[in-house]
FIKOL-606928 format. One record per residue (C-alpha): residue in three letters; x, y, z. Coordinates in Angstrom, 1 decimal. Each point is the difference from the previous one (the first is absolute). Example, Ala and Ser with C-alpha at 12.3 -4.5 7.8 and 13.67 -1.06 7.14 Angstrom:
2
<atom rovo="ALA" X="12.3" Y="-4.5" Z="7.8"/>
<atom rovo="SER" X="1.4" Y="3.4" Z="-0.7"/>
END
This chain:
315
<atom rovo="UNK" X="-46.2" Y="-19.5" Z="-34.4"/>
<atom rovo="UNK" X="3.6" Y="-0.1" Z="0.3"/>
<atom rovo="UNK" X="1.9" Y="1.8" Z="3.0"/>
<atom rovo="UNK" X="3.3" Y="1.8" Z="-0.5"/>
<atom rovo="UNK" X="2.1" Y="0.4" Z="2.9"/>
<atom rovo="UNK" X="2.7" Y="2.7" Z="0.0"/>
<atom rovo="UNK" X="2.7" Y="-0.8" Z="2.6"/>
<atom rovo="UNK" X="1.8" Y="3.0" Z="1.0"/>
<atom rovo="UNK" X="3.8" Y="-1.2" Z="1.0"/>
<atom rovo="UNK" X="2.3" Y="2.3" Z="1.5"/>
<atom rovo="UNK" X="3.8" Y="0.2" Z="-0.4"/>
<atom rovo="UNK" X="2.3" Y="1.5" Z="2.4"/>
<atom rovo="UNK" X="3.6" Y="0.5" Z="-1.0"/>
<atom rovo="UNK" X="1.3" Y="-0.6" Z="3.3"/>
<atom rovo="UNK" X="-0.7" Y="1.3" Z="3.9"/>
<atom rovo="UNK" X="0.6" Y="3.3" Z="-1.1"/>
<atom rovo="UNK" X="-2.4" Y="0.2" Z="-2.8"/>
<atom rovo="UNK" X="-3.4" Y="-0.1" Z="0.2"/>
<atom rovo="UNK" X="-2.7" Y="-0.2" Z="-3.0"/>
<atom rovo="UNK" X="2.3" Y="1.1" Z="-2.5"/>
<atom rovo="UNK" X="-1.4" Y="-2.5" Z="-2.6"/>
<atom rovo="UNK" X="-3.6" Y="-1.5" Z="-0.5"/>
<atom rovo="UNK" X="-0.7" Y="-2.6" Z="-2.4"/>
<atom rovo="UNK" X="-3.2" Y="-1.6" Z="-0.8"/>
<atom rovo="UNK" X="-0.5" Y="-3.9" Z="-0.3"/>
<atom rovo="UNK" X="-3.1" Y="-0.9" Z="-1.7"/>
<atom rovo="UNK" X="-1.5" Y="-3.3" Z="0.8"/>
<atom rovo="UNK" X="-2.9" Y="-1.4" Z="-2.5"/>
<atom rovo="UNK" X="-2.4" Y="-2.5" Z="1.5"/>
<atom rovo="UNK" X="-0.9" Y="-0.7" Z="-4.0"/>
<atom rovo="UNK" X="3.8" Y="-0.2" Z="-0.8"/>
<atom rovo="UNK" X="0.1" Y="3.5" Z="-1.9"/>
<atom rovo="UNK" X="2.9" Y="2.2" Z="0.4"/>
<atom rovo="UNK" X="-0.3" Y="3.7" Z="-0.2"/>
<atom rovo="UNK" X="2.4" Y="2.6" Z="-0.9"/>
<atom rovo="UNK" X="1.3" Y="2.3" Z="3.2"/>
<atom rovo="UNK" X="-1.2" Y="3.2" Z="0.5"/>
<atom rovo="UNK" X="3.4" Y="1.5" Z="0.1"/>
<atom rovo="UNK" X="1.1" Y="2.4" Z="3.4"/>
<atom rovo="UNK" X="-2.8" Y="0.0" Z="1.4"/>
<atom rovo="UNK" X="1.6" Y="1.0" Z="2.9"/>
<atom rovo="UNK" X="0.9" Y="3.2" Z="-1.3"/>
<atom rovo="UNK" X="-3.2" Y="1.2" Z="-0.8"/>
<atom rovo="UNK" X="-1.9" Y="3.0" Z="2.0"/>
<atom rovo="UNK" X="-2.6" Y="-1.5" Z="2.3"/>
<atom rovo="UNK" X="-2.6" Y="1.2" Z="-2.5"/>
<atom rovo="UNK" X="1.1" Y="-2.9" Z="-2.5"/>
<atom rovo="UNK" X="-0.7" Y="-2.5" Z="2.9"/>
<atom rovo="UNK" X="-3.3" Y="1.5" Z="0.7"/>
<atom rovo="UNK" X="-0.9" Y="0.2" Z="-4.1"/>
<atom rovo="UNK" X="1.4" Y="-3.8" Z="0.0"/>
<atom rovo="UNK" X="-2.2" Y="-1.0" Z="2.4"/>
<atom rovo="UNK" X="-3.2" Y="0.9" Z="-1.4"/>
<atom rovo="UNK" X="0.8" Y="-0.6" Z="-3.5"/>
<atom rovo="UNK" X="0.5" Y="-3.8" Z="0.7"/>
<atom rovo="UNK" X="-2.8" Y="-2.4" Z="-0.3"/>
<atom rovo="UNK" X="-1.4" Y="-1.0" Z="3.1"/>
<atom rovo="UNK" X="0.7" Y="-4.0" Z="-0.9"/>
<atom rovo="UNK" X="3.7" Y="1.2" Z="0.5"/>
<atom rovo="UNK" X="1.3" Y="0.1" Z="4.1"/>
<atom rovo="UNK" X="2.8" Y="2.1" Z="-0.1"/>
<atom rovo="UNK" X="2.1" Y="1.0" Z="3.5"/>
<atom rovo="UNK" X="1.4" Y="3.4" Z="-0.3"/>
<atom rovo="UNK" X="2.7" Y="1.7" Z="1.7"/>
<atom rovo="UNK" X="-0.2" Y="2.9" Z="1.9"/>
<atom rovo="UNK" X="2.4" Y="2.8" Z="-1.0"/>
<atom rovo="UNK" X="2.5" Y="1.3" Z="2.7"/>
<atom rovo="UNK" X="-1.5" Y="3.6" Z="0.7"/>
<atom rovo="UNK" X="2.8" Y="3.0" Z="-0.9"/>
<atom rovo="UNK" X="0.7" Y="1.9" Z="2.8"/>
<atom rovo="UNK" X="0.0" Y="3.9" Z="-0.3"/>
<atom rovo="UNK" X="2.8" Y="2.3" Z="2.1"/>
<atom rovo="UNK" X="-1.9" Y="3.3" Z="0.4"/>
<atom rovo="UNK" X="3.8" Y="1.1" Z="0.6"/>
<atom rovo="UNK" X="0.6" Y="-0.9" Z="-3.9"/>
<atom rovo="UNK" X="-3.5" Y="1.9" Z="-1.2"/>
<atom rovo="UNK" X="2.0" Y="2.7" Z="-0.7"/>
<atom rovo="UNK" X="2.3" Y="-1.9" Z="-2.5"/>
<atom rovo="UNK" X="-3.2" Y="-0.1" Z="-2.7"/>
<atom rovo="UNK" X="1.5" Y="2.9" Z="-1.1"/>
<atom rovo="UNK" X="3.8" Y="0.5" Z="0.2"/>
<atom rovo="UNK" X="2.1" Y="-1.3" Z="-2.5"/>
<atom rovo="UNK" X="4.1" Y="-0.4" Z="-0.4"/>
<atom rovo="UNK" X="1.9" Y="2.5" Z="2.6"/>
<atom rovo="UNK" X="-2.8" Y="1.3" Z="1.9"/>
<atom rovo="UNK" X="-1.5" Y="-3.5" Z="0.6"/>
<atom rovo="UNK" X="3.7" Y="-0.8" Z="1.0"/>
<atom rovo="UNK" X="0.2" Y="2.7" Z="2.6"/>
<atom rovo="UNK" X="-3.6" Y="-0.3" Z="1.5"/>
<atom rovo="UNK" X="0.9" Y="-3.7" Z="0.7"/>
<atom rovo="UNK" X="3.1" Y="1.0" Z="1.6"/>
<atom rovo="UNK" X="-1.6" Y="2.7" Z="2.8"/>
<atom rovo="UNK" X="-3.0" Y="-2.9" Z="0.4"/>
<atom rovo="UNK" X="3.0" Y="-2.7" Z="0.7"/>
<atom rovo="UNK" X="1.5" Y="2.0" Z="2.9"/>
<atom rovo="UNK" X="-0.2" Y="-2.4" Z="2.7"/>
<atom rovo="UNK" X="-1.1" Y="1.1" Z="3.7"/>
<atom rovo="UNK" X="1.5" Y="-2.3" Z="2.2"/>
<atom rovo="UNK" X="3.0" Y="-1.9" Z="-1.7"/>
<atom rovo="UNK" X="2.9" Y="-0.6" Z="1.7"/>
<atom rovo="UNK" X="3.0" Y="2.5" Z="0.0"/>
<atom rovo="UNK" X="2.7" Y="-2.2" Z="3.0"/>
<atom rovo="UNK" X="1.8" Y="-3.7" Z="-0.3"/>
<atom rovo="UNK" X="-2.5" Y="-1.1" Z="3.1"/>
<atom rovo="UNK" X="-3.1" Y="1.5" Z="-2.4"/>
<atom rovo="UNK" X="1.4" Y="-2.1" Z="-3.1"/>
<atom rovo="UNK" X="0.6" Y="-3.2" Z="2.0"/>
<atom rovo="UNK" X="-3.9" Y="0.6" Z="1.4"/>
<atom rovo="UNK" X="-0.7" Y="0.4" Z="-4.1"/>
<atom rovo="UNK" X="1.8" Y="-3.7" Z="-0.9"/>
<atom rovo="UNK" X="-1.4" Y="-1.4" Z="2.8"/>
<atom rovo="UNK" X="-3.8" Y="1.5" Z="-0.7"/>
<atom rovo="UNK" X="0.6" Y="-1.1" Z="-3.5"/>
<atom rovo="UNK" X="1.2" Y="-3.9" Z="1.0"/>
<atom rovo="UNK" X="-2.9" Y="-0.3" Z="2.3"/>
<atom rovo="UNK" X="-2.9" Y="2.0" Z="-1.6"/>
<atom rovo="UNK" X="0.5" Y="1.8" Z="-3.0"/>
<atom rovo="UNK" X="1.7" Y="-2.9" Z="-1.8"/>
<atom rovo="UNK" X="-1.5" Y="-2.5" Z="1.9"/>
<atom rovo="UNK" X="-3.1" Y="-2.5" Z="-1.7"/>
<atom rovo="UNK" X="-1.3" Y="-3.4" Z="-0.3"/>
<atom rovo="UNK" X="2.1" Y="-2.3" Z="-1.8"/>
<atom rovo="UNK" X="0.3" Y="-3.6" Z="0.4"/>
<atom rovo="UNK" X="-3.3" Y="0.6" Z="2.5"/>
<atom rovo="UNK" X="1.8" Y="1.5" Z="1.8"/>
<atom rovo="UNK" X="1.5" Y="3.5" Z="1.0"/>
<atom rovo="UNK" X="3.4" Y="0.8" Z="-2.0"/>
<atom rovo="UNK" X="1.8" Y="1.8" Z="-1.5"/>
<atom rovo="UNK" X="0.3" Y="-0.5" Z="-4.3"/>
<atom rovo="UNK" X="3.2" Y="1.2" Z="-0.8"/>
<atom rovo="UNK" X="1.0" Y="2.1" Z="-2.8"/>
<atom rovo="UNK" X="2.1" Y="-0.9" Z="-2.2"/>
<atom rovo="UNK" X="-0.9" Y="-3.5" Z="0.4"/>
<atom rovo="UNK" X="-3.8" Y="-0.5" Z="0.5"/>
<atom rovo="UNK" X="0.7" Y="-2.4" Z="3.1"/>
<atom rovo="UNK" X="-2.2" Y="-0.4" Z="2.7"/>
<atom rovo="UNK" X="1.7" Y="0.4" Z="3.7"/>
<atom rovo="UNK" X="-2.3" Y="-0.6" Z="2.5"/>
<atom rovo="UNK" X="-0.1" Y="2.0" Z="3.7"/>
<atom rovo="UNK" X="-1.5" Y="3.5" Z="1.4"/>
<atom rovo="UNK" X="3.8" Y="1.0" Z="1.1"/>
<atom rovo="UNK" X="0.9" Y="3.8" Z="0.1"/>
<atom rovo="UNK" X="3.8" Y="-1.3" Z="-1.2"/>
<atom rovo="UNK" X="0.6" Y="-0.6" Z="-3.3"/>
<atom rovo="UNK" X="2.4" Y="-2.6" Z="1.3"/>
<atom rovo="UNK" X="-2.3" Y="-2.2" Z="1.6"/>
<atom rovo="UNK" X="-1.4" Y="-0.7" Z="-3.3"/>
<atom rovo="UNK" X="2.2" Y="-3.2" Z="-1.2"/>
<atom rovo="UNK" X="0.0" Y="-1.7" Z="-3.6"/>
<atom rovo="UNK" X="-1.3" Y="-3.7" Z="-0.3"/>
<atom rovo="UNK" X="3.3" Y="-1.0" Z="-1.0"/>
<atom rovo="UNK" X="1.0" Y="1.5" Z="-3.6"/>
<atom rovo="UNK" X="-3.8" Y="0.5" Z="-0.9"/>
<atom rovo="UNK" X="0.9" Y="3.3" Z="-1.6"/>
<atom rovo="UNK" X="2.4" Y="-2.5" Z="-2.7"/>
<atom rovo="UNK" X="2.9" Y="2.3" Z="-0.3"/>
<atom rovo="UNK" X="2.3" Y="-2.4" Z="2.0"/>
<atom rovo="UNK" X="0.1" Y="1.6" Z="3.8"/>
<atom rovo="UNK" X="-1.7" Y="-2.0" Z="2.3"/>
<atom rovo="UNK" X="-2.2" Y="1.3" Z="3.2"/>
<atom rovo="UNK" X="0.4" Y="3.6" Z="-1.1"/>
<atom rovo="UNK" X="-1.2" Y="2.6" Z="2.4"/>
<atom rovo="UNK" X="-2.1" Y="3.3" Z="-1.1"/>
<atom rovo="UNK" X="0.9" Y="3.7" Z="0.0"/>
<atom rovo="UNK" X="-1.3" Y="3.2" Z="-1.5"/>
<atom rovo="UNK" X="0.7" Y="0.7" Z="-3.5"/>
<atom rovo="UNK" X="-0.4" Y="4.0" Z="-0.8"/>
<atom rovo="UNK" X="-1.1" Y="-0.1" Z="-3.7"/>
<atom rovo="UNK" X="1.8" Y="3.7" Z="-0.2"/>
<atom rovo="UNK" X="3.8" Y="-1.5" Z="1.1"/>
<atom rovo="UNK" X="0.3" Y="2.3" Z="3.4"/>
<atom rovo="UNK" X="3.6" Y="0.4" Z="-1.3"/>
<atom rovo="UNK" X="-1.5" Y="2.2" Z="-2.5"/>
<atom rovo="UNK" X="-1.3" Y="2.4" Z="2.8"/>
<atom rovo="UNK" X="3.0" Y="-0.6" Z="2.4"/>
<atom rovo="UNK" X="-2.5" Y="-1.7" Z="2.5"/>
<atom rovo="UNK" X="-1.9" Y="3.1" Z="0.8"/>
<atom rovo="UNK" X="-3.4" Y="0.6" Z="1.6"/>
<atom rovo="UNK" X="-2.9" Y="-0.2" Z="-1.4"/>
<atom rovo="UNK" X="0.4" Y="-2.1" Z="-2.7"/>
<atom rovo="UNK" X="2.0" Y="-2.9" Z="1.3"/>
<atom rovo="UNK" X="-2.8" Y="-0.6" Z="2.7"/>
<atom rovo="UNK" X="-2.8" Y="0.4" Z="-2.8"/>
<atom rovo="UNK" X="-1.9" Y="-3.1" Z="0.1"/>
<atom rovo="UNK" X="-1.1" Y="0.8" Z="-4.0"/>
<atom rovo="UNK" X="3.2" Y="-0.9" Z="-1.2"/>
<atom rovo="UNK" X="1.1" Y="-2.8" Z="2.5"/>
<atom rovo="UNK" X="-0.7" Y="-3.6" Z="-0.2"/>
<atom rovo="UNK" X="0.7" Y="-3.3" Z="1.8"/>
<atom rovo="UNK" X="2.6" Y="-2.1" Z="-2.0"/>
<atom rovo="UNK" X="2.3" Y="-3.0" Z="0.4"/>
<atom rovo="UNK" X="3.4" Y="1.5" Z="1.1"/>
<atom rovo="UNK" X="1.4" Y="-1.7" Z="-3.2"/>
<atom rovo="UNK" X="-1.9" Y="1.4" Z="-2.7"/>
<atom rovo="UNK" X="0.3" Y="3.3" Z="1.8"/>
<atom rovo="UNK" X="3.7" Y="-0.2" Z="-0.3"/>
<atom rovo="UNK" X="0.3" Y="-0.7" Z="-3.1"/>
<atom rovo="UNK" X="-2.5" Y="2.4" Z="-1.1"/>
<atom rovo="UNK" X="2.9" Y="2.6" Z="1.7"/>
<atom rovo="UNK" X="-0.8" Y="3.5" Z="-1.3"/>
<atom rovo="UNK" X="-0.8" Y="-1.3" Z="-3.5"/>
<atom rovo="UNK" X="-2.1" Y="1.8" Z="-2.5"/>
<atom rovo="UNK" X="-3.4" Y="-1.9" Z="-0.4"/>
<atom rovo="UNK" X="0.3" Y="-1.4" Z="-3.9"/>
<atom rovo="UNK" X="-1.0" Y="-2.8" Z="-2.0"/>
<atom rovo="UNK" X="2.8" Y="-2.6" Z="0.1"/>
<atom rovo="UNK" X="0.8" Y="-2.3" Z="-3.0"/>
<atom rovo="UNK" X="2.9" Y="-1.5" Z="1.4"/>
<atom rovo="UNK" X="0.4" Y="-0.8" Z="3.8"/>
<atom rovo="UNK" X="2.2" Y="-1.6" Z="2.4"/>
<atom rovo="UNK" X="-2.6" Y="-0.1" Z="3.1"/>
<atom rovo="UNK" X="-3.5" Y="-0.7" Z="0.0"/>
<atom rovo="UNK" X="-2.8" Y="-1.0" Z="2.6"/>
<atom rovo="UNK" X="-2.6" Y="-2.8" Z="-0.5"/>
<atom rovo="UNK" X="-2.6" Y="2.8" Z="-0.6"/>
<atom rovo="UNK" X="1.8" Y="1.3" Z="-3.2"/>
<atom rovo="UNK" X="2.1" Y="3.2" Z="1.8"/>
<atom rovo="UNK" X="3.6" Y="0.2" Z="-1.6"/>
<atom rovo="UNK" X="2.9" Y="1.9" Z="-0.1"/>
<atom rovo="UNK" X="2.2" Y="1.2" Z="-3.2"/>
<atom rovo="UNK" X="2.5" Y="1.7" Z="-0.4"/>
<atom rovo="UNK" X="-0.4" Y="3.0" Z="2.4"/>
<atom rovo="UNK" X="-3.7" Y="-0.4" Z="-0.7"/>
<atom rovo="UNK" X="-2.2" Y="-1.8" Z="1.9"/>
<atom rovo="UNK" X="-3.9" Y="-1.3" Z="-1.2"/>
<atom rovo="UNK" X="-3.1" Y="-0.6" Z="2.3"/>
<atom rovo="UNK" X="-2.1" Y="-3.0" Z="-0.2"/>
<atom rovo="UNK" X="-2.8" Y="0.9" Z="-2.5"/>
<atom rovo="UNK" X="-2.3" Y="-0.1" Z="2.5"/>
<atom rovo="UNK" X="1.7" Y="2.7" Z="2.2"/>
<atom rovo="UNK" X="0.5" Y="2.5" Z="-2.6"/>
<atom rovo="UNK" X="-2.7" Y="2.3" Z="-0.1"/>
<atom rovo="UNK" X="0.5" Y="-0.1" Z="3.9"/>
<atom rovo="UNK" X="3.7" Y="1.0" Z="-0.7"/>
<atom rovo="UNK" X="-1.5" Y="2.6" Z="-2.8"/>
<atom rovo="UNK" X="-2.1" Y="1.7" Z="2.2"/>
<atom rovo="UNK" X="2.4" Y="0.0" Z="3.1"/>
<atom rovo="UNK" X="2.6" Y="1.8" Z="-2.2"/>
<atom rovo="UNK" X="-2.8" Y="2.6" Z="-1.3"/>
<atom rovo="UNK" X="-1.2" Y="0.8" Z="3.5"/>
<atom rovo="UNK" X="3.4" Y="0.6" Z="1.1"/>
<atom rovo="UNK" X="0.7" Y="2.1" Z="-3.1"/>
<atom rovo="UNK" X="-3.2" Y="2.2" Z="0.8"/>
<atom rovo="UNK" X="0.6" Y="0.1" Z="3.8"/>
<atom rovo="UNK" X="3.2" Y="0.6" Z="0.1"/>
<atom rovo="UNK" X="1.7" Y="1.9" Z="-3.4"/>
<atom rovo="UNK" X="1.2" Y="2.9" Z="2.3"/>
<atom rovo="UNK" X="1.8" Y="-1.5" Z="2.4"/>
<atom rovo="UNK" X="3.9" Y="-1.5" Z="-0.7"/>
<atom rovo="UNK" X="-1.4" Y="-3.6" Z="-1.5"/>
<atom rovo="UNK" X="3.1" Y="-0.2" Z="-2.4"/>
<atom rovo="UNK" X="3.2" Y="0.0" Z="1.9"/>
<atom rovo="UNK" X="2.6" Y="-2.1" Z="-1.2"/>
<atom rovo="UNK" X="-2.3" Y="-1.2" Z="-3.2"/>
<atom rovo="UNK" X="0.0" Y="0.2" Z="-4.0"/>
<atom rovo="UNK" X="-3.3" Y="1.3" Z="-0.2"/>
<atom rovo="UNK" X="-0.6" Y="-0.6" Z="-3.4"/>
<atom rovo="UNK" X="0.7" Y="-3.4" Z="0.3"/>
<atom rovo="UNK" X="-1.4" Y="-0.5" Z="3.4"/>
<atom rovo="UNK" X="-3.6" Y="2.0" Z="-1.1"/>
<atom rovo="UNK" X="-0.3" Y="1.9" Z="-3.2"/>
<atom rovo="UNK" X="0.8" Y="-3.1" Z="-1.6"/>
<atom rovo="UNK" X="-2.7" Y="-2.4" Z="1.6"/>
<atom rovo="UNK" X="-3.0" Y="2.7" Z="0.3"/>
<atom rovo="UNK" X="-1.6" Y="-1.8" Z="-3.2"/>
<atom rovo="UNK" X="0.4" Y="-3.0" Z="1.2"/>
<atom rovo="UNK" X="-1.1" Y="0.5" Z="3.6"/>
<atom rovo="UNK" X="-3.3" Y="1.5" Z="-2.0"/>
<atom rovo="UNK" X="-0.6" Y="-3.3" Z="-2.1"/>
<atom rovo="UNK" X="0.6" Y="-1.8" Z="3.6"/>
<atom rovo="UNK" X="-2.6" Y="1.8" Z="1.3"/>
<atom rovo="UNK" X="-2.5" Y="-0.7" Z="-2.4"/>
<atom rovo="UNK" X="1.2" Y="-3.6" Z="-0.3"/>
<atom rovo="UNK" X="-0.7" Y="-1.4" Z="3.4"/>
<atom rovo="UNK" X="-2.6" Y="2.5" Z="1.7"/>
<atom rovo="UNK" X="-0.6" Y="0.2" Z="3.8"/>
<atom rovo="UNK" X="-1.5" Y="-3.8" Z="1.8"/>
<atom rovo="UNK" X="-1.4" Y="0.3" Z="3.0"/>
<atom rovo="UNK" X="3.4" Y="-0.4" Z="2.0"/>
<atom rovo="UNK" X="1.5" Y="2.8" Z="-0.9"/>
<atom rovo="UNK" X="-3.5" Y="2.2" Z="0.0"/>
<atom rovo="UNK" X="-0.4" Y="-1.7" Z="3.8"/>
<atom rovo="UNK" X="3.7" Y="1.4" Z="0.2"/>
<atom rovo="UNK" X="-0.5" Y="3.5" Z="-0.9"/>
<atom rovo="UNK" X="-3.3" Y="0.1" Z="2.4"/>
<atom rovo="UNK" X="2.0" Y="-1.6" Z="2.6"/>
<atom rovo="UNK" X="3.5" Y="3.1" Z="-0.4"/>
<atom rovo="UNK" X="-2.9" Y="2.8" Z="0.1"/>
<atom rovo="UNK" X="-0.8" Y="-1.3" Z="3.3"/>
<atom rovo="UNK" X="3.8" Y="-0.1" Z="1.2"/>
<atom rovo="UNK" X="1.5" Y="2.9" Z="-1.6"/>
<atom rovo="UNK" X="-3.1" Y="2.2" Z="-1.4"/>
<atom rovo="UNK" X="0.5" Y="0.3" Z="-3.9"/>
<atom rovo="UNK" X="-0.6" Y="-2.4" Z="-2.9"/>
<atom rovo="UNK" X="1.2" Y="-1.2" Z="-3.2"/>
<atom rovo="UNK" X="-2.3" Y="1.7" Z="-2.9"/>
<atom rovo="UNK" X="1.2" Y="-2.3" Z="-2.0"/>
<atom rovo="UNK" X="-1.2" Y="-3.0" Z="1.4"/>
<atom rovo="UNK" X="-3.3" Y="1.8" Z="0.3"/>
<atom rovo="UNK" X="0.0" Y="0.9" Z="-3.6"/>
<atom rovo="UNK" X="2.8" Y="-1.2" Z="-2.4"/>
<atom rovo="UNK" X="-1.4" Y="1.7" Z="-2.9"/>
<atom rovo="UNK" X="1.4" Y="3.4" Z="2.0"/>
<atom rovo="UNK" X="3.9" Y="-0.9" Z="-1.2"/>
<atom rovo="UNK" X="-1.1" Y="0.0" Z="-4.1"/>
<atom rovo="UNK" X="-2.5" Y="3.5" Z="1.0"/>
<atom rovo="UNK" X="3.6" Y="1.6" Z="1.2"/>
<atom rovo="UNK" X="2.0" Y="-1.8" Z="-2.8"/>
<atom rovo="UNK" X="3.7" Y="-0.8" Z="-0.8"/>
<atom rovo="UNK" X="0.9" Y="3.0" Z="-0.4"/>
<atom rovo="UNK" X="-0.4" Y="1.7" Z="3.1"/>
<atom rovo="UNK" X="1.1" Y="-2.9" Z="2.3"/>
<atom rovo="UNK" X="3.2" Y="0.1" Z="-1.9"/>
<atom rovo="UNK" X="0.4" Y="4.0" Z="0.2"/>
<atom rovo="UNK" X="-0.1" Y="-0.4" Z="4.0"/>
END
């Protein structure tokens, strides 16, 4: 009787991404090649287990095991609020208890960030992988500037580039107060290029540029566009922050409606773009610990569509 072997192959995008596609490769002993069985990856578990005893038992057949979904029993609550009230539970469940509120209690934030929060295995190593440019830097070093470029590996033409902390919300736009410019949520580890010419941009998709990183980050005219694979981190960041912090003076010196009305659609289709990988779920686990609050939105993206549009844009 002829055996079928069905050769499960996955495909990372890059260090960042993990299982985000499957693709089946069939080999036939008898030369026979059958048609794929479409995303099976996206199937509830019970397809799997109807799969497997459906098939005949001349057929071996390795299956994966589906990553298990966490539950928050912070977010049960959320089953049944929608638009405003959703928006405003989520913003008394994101107070933090312990985040930093003095310049010696932000530069502990960077550093816990460089070190810890920020801080995985890349190149089998510890490192850093930085933003806007998806490059590993190796090192456990509290100080962003110990972390040094491999000559111009980030490809945007400055060479052995150090790293500092990017705040996705411009601090300019909150005149450097406390909380929010210590919030880890909204603060990542980037070259100090690419954070400079991000500048206080608006986050936009960017037709023309006249920067860009090896990753695919670029900046337009006043505009400036995360790699693809950082934009539902981005996304979520700027929704967080929106939530958190909508009462507080977030839009000093800023043309709001460029700056956020504008880009709430598009941080939504971000968001359901490029979900949460394990790196930036480790992350959030990882800020709870350090400052006591998390990002619901890396626990659950589907929250920002329950509150909608609408409401981010009337706050």
């Amino acid at each position: 009787m002829t055996k079928i072997i069905f050769a499960l192959v996955y495909i990372a995008m890059d260090n960042t991404k993990v299982l985000q596609n499957l693709k089946l490769v069939f080999a036939l002993s008898a030369g026979v090649l059958f048609s794929a069985f479409g995303n099976l990856a996206a199937q509830p578990i019970s397809a799997f287990d109807t799969l497997k005893n459906s098939v005949s038992s001349d057929i071996s057949i390795e299956f994966p095991t589906p990553l298990p979904k966490t539950s928050h029993s912070y977010l049960k609550p959320t089953d049944e609020l929608y638009g405003e009230k959703l928006f405003q539970y989520l913003h008394k469940i994101t107070l933090p208890s312990k985040i930093a509120t003095s310049q010696s209690g932000y530069i502990a934030a960077k550093s816990y960030m460089y070190s810890t929060a920020d801080n995985t295995i890349c190149n089998k190593k510890p490192g850093l992988i930085t933003f806007y440019s998806l490059v590993c830097v190796n090192g456990t070093s509290e100080n962003g500037y110990d972390y040094k470029e491999h000559g111009d590996a980030n490809g945007d033409g400055t060479w052995k580039d150090a790293v500092n902390t990017e705040h996705l919300w411009p601090q300019s736009y909150f005149d450097e107060k406390y909380p929010m410019r210590a919030d880890l949520h909204h603060l990542r580890p980037t070259f100090t290029k690419p954070n400079s010419m991000r500048s206080n941009y608006s986050f936009a998709e960017v037709p023309d540029w006249d920067y860009s990183t090896s990753a695919g980050s670029k900046r337009g005219y006043n505009k400036f566009e995360p790699c693809d694979a950082t934009k539902g981190d981005v996304a979520r960041a700027m929704l967080y922050f929106m939530v958190r912090y909508y009462d507080k003076n977030i839009r000093d010196k800023i043309n709001y409606s460029d700056f956020w009305i504008n880009r709430v659609t598009m941080f939504l289709e971000w968001n359901n773009q490029d979900p949460p990988d394990s790196n930036e779920i480790r992350r959030n686990n990882l800020i709870e610990k350090y400052q006591g609050n998390r990002n619901p939105f890396t626990d659950d993206p589907s929250l920002a569509d329950k509150i909608g549009a609408a409401v981010f844009k009337s706050h």
